[in-house]
C-alpha positions in Angstrom: 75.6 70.4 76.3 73.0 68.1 74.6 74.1 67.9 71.0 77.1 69.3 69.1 76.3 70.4 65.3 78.9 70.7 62.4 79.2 73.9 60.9 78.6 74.2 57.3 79.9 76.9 55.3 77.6 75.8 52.1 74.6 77.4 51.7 71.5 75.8 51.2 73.4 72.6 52.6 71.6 69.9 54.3 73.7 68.6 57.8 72.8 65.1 59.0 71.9 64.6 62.5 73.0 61.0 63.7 71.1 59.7 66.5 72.9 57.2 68.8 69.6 56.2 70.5 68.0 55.0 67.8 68.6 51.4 66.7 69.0 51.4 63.4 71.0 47.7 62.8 67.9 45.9 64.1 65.3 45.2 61.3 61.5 46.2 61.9 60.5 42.6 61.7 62.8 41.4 64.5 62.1 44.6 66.4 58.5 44.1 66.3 58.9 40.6 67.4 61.3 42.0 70.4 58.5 44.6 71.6 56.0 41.9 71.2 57.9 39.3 73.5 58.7 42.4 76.4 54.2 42.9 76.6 53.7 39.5 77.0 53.3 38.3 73.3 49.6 38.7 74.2 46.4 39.4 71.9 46.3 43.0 73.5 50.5 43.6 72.6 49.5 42.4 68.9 46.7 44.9 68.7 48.5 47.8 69.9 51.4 47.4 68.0 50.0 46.4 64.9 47.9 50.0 65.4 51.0 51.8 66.0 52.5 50.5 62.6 49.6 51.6 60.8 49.2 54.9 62.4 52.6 56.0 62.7 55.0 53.9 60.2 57.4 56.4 59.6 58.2 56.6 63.3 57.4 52.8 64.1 61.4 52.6 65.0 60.9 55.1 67.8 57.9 54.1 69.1 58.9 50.5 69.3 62.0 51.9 71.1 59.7 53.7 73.8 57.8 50.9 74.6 60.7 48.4 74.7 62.2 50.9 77.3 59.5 51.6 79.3 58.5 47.9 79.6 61.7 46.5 80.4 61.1 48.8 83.8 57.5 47.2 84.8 56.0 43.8 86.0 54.3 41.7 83.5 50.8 42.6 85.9 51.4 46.1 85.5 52.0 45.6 81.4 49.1 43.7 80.9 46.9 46.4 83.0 48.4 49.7 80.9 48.2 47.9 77.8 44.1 47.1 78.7 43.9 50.8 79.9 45.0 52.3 76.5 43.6 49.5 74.2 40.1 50.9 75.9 40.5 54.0 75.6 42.1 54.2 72.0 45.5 55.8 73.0 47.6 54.1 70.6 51.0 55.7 71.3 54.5 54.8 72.9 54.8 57.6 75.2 50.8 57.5 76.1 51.6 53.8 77.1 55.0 54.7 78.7 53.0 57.6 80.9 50.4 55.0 81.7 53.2 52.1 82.6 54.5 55.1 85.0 51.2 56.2 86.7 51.0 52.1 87.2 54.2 51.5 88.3 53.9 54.5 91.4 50.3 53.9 92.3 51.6 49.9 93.0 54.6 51.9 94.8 52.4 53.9 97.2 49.9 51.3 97.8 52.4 49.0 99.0 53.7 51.7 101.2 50.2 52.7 102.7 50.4 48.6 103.2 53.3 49.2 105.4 52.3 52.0 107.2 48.7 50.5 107.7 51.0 46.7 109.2 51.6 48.5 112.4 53.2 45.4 114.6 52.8 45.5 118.3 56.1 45.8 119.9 58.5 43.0 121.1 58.3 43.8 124.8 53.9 44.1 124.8 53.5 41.0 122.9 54.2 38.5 125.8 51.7 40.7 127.9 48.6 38.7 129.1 45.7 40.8 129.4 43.4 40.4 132.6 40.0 38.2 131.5 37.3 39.2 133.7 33.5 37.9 133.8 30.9 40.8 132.1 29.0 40.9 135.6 32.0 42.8 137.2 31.9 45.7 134.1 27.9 46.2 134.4 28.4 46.5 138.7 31.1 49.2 137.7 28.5 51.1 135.7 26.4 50.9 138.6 24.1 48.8 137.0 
């Protein structure tokens, strides 16, 4: 079950929703300042932020609740590089920065595993092997040349 709703017999009734996600004790100023501290109180974080509060004020709350969540999940590298990616490309939105954050966050994840597979160590019982060193005269007589 996701929600549970209240029954009204009235007609014409409006029934109130409460959302237990949303923080609704924290004031938008100190909010702001919270989201702004989590991107790396940079130039970039202002800018987006401050776009998001003019674009979408009536939903500033949530938005500022998306981003908090999805940064508190990456590296301040991989914040820095979404925030650049959507700052460029105009996408001034907490889930389009929370996809972006995501799409980061893996393709670090699989290049660090191609990094693993490519460190392929030589075994424990070949690395005290020496190797023959022979003089390049030997190799052209056994080509016959």
């Amino acid at each position: 079950m996701l929600v549970k709703h209240k029954l009204c017999t009235g007609k014409g009734r409006l029934i109130k929703i409460s959302h237990p996600e949303r923080d609704k004790d924290t004031k938008l100023d100190e909010m702001y300042l919270e989201t702004l501290k989590l991107l790396g109180d940079s130039s970039d974080a202002e800018l987006f932020l401050k776009r998001i509060k003019q674009d979408k004020p009536r939903y500033v709350r949530d938005q500022f609740s998306v981003i908090k969540n999805a940064a508190a999940k990456a590296s301040e590298d991989i914040i820095k590089q979404a925030l650049k990616y959507c700052i460029e490309r105009s996408l001034y939105s907490a889930t389009l920065l929370k996809d972006t954050l995501l799409f980061m966050l893996d393709k670090s994840e699989s290049l660090k595993k191609d990094k693993q597979v490519k460190d392929n160590p030589i075994p424990q019982k070949y690395k005290e092997v020496k190797t023959q060193i022979r003089d390049a005269k030997e190799y052209t007589q056994a080509m016959g040349g």
